[in-house]
KOLDO-34528 format. One line per field, with one value per residue (C-alpha): residue in one letter; z, y, x. Coordinates in steps of 0.5 Angstrom, whole numbers. Layout:
BEGIN
type	[A;...];
up	[Z;...];
north	[Y;...];
east	[X;...];
END
This chain:
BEGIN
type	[X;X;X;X;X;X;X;X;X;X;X;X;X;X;X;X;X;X;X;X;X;X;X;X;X;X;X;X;X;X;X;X;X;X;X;X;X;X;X;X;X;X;X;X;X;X;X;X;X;X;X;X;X;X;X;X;X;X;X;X;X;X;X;X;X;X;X;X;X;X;X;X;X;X;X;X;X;X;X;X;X;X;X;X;X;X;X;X;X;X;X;X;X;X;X;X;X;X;X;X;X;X;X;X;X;X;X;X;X;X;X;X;X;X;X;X;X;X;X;X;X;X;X;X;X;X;X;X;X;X;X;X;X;X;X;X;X;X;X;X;X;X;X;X;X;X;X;X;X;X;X;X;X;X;X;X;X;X;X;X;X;X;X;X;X;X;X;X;X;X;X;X;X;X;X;X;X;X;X;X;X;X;X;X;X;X;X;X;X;X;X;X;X;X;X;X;X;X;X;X;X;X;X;X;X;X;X;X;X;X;X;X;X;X;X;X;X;X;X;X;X;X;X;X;X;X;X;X;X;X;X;X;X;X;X;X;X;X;X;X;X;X;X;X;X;X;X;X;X;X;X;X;X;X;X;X;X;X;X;X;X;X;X;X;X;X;X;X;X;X;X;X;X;X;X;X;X;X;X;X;X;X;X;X;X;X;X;X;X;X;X;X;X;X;X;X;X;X;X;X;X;X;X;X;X;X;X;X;X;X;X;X;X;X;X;X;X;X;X;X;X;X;X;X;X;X;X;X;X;X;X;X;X;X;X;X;X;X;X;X;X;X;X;X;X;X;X;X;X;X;X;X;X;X;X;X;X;X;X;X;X;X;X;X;X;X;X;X;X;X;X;X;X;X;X;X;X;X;X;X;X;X;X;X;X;X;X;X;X;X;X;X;X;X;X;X;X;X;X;X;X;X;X;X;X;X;X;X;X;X;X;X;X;X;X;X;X;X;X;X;X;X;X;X;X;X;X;X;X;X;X;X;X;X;X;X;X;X;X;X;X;X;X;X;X;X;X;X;X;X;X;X;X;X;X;X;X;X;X;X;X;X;X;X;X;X;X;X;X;X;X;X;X;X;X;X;X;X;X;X;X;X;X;X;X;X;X;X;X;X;X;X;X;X;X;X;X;X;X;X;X;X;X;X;X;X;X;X;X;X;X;X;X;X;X;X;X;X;X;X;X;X;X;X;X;X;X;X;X;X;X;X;X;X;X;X;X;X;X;X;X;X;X;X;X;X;X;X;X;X;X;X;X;X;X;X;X;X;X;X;X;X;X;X;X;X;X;X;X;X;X;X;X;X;X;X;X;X;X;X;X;X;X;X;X;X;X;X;X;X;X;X;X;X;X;X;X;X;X;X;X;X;X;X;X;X;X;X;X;X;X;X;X;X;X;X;X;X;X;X;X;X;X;X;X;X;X;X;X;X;X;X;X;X;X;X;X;X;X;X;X;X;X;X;X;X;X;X;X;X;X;X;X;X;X;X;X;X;X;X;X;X;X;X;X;X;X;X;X;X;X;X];
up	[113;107;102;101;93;97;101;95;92;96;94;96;101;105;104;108;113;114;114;117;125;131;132;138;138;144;145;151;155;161;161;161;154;149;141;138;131;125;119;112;110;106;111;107;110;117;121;128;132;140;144;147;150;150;142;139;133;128;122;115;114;107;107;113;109;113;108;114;119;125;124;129;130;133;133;137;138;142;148;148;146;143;140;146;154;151;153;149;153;149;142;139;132;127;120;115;110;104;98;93;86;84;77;76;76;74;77;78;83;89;95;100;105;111;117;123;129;134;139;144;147;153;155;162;163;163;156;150;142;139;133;128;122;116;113;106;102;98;103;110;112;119;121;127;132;136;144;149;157;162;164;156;154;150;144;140;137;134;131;131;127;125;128;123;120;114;115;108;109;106;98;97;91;90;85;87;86;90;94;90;95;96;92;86;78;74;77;84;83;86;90;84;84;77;78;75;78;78;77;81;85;92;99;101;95;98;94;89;93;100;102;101;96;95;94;91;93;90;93;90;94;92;96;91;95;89;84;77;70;69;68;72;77;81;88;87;92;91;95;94;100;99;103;102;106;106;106;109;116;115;111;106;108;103;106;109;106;108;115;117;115;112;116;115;113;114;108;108;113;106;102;100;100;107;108;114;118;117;122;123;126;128;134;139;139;131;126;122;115;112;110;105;104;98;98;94;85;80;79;86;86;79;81;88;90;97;96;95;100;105;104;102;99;102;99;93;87;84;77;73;71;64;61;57;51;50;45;47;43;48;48;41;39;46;48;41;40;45;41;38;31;33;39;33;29;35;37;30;31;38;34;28;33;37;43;49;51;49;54;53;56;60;58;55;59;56;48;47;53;58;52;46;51;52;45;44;49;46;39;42;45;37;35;42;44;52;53;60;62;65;72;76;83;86;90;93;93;88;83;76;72;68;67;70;77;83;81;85;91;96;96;94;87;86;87;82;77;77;77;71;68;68;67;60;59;62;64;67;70;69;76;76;80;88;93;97;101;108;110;108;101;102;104;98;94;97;97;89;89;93;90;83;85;86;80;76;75;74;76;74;78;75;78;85;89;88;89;96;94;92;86;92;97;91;86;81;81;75;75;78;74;79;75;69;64;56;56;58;51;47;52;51;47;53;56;49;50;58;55;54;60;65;60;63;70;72;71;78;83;80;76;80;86;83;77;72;68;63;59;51;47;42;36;32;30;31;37;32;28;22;24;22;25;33;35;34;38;40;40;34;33;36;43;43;42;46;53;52;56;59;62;66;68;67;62;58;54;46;44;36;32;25;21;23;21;14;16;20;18;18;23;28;28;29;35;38;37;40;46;52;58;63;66;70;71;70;70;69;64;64;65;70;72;67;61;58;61;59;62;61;61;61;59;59;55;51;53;51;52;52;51;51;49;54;51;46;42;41;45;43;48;49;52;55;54;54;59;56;49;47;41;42;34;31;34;31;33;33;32;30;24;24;20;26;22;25;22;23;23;25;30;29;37;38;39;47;46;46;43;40;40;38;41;38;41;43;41;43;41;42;42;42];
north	[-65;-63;-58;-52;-55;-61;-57;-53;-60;-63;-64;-60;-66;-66;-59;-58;-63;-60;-52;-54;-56;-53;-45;-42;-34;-32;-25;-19;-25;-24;-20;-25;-28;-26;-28;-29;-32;-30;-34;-31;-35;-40;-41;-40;-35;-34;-27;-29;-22;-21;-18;-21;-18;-12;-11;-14;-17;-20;-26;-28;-36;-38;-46;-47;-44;-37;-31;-25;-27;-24;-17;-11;-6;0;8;13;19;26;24;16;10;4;1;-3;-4;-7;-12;-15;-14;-16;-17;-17;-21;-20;-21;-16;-17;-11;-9;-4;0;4;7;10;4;-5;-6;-3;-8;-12;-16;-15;-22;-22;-21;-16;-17;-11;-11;-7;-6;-3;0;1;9;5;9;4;4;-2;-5;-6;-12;-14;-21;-23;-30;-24;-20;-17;-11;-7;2;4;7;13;13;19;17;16;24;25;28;30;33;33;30;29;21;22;14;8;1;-2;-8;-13;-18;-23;-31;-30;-33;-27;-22;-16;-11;-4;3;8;13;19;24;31;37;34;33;38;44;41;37;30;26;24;16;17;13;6;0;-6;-14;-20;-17;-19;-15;-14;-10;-2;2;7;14;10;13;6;4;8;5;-1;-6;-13;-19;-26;-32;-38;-44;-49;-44;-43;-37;-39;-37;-41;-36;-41;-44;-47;-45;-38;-33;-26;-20;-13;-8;-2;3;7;12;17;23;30;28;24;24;19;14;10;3;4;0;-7;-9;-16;-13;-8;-2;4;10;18;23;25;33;36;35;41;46;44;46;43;37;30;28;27;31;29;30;24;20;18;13;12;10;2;-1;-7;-14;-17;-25;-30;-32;-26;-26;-24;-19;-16;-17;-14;-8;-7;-1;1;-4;-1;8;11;17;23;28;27;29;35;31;25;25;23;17;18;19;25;27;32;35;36;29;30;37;39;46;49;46;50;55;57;54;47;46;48;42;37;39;37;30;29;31;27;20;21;23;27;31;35;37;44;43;48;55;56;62;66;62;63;67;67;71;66;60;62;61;55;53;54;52;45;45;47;40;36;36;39;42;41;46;44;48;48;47;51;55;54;47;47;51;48;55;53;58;58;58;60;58;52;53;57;57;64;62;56;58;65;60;55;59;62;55;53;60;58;51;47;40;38;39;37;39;39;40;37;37;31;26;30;32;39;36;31;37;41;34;33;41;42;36;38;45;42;38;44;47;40;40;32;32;29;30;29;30;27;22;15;16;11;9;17;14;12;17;23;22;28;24;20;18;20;19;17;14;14;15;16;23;19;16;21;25;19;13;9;10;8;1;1;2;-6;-7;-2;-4;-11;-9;-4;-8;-13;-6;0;0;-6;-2;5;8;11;16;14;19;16;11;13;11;16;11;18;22;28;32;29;22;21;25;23;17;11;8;0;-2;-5;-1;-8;-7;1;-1;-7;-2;2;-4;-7;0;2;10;12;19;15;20;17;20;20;26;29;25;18;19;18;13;8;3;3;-3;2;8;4;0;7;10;6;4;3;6;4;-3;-8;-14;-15;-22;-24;-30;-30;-27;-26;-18;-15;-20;-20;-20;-23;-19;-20;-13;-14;-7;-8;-14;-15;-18;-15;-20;-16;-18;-15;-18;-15;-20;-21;-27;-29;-31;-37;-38;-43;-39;-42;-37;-40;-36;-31;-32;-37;-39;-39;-38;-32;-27;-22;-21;-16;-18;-17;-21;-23;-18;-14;-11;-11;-16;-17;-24;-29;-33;-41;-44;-52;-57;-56;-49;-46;-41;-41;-34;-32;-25;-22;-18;-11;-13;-15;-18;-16;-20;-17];
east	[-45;-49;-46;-51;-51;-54;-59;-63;-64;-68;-75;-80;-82;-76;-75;-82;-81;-75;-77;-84;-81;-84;-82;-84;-84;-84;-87;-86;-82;-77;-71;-67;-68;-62;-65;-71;-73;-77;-78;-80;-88;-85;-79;-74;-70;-70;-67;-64;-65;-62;-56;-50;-44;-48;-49;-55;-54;-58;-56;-60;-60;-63;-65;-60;-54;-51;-52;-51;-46;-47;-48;-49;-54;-54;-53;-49;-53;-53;-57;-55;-50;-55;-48;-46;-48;-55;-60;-66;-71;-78;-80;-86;-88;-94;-96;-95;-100;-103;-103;-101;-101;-96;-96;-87;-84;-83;-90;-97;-99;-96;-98;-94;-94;-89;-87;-85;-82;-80;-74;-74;-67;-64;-58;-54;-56;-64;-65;-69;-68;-72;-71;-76;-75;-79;-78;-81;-79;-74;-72;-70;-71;-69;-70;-69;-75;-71;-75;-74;-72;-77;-77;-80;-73;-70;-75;-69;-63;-57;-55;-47;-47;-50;-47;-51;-46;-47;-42;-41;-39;-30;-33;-37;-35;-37;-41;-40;-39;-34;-37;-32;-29;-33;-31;-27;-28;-31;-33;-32;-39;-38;-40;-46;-46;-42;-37;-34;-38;-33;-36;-34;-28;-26;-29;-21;-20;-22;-25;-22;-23;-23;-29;-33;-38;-45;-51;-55;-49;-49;-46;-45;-44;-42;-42;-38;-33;-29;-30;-33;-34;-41;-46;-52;-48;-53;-49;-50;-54;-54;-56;-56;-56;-59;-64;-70;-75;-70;-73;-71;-71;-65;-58;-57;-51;-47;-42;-35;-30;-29;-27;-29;-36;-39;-42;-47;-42;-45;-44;-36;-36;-33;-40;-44;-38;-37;-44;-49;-47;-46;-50;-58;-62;-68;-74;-75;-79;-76;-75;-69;-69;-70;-63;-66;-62;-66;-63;-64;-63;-62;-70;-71;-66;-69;-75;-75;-80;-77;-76;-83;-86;-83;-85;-92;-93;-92;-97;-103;-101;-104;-106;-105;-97;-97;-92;-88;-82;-77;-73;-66;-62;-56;-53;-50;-51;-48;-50;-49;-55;-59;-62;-70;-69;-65;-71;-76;-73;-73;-81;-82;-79;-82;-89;-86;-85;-91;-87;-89;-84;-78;-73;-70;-63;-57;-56;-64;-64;-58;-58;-66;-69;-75;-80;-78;-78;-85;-86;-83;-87;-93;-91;-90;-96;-99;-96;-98;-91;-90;-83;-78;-73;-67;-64;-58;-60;-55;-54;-48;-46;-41;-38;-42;-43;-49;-55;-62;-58;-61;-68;-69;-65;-70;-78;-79;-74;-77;-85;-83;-81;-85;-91;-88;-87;-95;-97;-94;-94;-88;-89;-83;-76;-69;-65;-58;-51;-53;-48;-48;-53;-53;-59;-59;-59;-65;-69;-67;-70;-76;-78;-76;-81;-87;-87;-86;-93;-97;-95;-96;-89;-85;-79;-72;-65;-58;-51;-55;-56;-59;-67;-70;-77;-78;-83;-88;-87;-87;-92;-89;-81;-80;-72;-66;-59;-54;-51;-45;-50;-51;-47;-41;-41;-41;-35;-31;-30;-27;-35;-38;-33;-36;-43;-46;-42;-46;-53;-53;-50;-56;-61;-59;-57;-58;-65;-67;-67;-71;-71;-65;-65;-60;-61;-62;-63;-58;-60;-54;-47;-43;-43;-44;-48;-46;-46;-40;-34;-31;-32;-37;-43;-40;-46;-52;-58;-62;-59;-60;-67;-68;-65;-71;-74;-69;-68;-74;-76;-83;-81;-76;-71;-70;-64;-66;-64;-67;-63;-64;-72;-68;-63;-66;-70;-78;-78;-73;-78;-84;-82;-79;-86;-90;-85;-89;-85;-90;-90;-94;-89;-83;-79;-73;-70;-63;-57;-51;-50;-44;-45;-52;-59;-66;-72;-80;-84;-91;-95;-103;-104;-98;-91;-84;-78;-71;-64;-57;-51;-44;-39;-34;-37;-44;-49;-54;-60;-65;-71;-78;-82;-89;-92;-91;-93;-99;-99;-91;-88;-94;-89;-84;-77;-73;-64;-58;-55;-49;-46;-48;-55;-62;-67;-75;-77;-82;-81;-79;-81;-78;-83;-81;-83;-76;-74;-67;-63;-57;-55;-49;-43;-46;-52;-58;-66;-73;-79;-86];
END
């Protein structure tokens, strides 16, 4: 029998006579047939869609190796059981071929090229669910159609649970955040997918809270069987799980903990200040939301759209977003920092850098007031500058005391403000403090979005859940945070420890899969007024630059403060200023999640070459970066020396066109 390190070296020849066997896809066939098969184009994954034992099932293979075990699939609902008793009835596969642009995101063009396969399945009451599935050379993906019986009943209904399952082979380690419980941390304000991910563990260790692991998850399967510290091991497949398309039709699910497998787990009952139900309600006929499964080497997993692929907008936008940089004072200045003649300065150094933006945090209603608001609005405008004011969503979902509140939680607050907000010239929200992924909540999200874009407000959430292809489906939203972003670094010294960490590990889950307000590129070496007291940044000036395009959200928050236009080195200011924070592609060179991450980002004509360093010693390179730059050596670089200082210099390509980079501890380069 060959190892699965045998079958991916096979040439390509053999490979093609191997793959390229006959392949029957029987559609609408007889009762009694059980399974069927679809092949991505090039044929390197193959799904196994059926039922059995009255479960129906499905399995993902990649070059003959298994990735997903048997799995279930399936749903309880109010009307029906479509987890067991189930036969396939008929299925039904076609091409899935289009393109389209996207403007907030790792690219501005996709072809999507796959296929699609619907299953429909029947239970012993005589009543039918089908299952429709989408396969590419990356990624697998499957949503549920819900169908009303023979007599057209019922209209509506309730889905009680998901059966949907992902079972991995045993040498599988994991790269997963818990889902925290309900109600706990700070003023009762989580769940809020700020909790710690944990790299290279093992599926039998439960999650921290016992409430499972949120979305995006990413698996690592290695086929030499053995767990292994070389970072390019050729037997190494990736997967990451997560789901896009949820909108307020349907609640937002995270995974359970591990049981022989993993399954699709509804929010927890004591969300939301036990407000609204943890279930889904839905009109009949319905479909579910996409759970995506992207499958092969870190560059598919970097380089996935799925959670685009698969949604479309869902309105048109009132006008033409504009991109961009901001500037924040609250991340070091903290709320003492919320007043007129601080936000003056911070206008000033938005105008100074070129930036777009400045984002005027919690409290501004109560420390400036809504009368100078106005005015600190129009100043900025005078200096090409637009402001964005912070809100607290609530309502009643948590107990966060941050002023304005109850402006975004009804229609008729949210339509008085925001027509307030354009009447003076605000272009855009932070919205903070939400309760949960129950519907409800989803509902609350995609109603502050499409009233924001009546009124040519963007919009960007915090303390909330993960975005599922929202950039597609909601024109107006730029990034969310869900995630323990750059706020944590300046609470405490142990998050500024963890920052490289989380920095190389959020470009293969979280940012791969939409787009992350971090929330600053930090450019103080204090988290402090003064740049000098409390505690300091672990990380060099290089790094916190290169994360700028390591990190990807179209408004890009710049973290600078007044005093670093004296105390950083031109070079620094230059790149800041014409930071791009739009892309049209994105590729992955190297790296491996939580150690270091080498990324490619190309804005119009020019490419960007990024990379950060996680470990505790320096990292030397060898980088083939000639379908970027030609001529390769007339470019300059940035990088940190090895006193940890940042540099400018040429560089020098070997006669093979390498490049070779010594990337220090904590440190990072950027080659444009």
């Amino acid at each position: 029998m060959r190892t699965y390190l045998q079958i991916i070296q096979l040439t390509t020849k053999d490979m093609i006579k191997k793959l390229l066997l006959p392949l029957v896809m029987l559609a609408a066939t007889t009762a009694n047939a059980q399974t069927t098969e679809i092949t991505s184009p090039n044929n390197c994954l193959v799904v196994t869609v059926g039922a059995e034992d009255g479960t129906a099932f499905y399995t993902v293979s990649r070059y003959g190796a298994t990735i997903i075990g048997r799995s279930q699939l399936g749903f309880k609902t109010s009307y029906g059981d479509f987890s067991s008793g189930l036969t396939m009835e008929k299925w039904e596969t076609i091409p899935m071929v289009f393109s389209y642009d996207i403007t907030r995101t790792k690219a501005s063009h996709v072809d999507y090229n796959g296929k699609q396969v619907t299953a429909t399945f029947q239970n012993t009451e005589g009543q039918r669910m089908q299952v429709e599935l989408r396969v590419t050379d990356r990624d697998v993906a499957f949503r549920y159609h819900l169908l009303p019986n023979n007599d057209g009943r019922p209209k509506s209904a309730v889905v009680l649970s998901e059966a949907s399952s992902f079972v991995f082979p045993d040498y599988t380690t994991t790269f997963l955040s818990p889902q925290s419980k309900p109600m706990v941390g700070w003023e009762r304000t989580k769940p809020s997918y700020e909790e710690e991910y944990r790299a290279d563990r093992p599926m039998t260790e439960g999650s921290a809270q016992g409430e499972g692991y949120v979305f995006p998850a990413l698996f690592r399967i290695d086929f030499g069987m053995a767990a292994t510290t070389d970072f390019t091991a050729d037997t190494n497949v990736w997967v990451l799980l997560t789901e896009t398309g949820v909108n307020g039709s349907y609640v937002g699910a995270h995974l359970s903990d591990w049981n022989q497998g993993y399954r699709i787990a509804f929010p927890n009952a004591g969300e939301n200040n036990g407000n609204g139900t943890p279930t889904a309600g839905i009109p009949v006929p319905s479909i579910t939301p996409w759970r995506t499964i992207t499958i092969g080497t870190l560059a598919d997993i970097v380089e996935t759209t799925v959670s685009y692929d698969l949604v479309e907008p869902l309105y048109e936008p009132s006008q033409q977003y504009q991109p961009g940089r901001y500037v924040w004072s609250w991340l070091i200045g903290q709320n003492e920092s919320i007043n007129y003649d601080d936000q003056v300065r911070f206008i000033d150094l938005a105008s100074d850098m070129g930036f777009e933006y400045c984002l005027v945090d919690n409290w501004w209603d109560q420390r400036i007031g809504r009368d100078r608001i106005a005015k600190l609005s129009e100043y900025a405008q005078s200096k090409g500058v637009s402001l964005m004011l912070w809100y607290n969503s609530n309502g009643s979902e948590n107990d966060a005391p941050q002023t304005p509140r109850q402006c975004m939680n009804t229609s008729i607050a949210r339509d008085k403000e925001m027509a307030w907000m354009k009447s003076i010239g605000i272009k855009g929200i932070k919205v903070d403090f939400f309760g949960g992924d129950k519907q409800q909540t989803m509902q609350l999200y995609e109603d502050i979005l499409c009233d924001a874009n009546r009124y040519g407000l963007q919009v960007i959430f915090h303390g909330c859940t993960l975005p599922r292809g929202w950039e597609r489906m909601y024109p107006n939203f730029v990034a969310s945070e869900a995630v323990l972003a750059s706020e944590n670094v300046m609470f405490n010294e142990g998050a500024a420890i963890r920052q490289a960490f989380d920095l190389t590990l959020h470009p293969f889950c979280r940012n791969s899969t939409a787009s992350m307000d971090w929330g600053g590129i930090i450019m103080n070496h204090h988290m402090s007024t003064d740049n000098a007291s409390r505690h300091s940044r672990k990380t060099t000036d290089i790094f916190e630059l290169a994360s700028g395009i390591i990190m990807q959200t179209s408004i890009q928050c710049v973290a600078i403060q007044p005093n670093n236009l004296q105390e950083l080195p031109q070079f620094e200011l230059d790149f800041l200023r014409e930071l791009p924070t739009t892309w049209d592609e994105t590729r992955f060179i190297d790296g491996y999640p939580g150690k270091y991450v080498v990324l490619a980002r190309r804005h119009g004509d020019h490419w960007y070459v990024a990379g950060l360093n996680a470990t505790q010693e320096p990292l030397r390179l060898s980088l083939q970066l000639g379908r970027f730059f030609k001529p390769l050596g007339s470019n300059d670089y940035y990088v940190d020396s090895r006193d940890r200082q940042p540099q400018l210099k040429k560089i020098s390509a070997t006669k093979q066109g390498l490049w070779n980079v010594e990337i220090q501890p904590n440190g990072g380069f950027i080659l444009k």
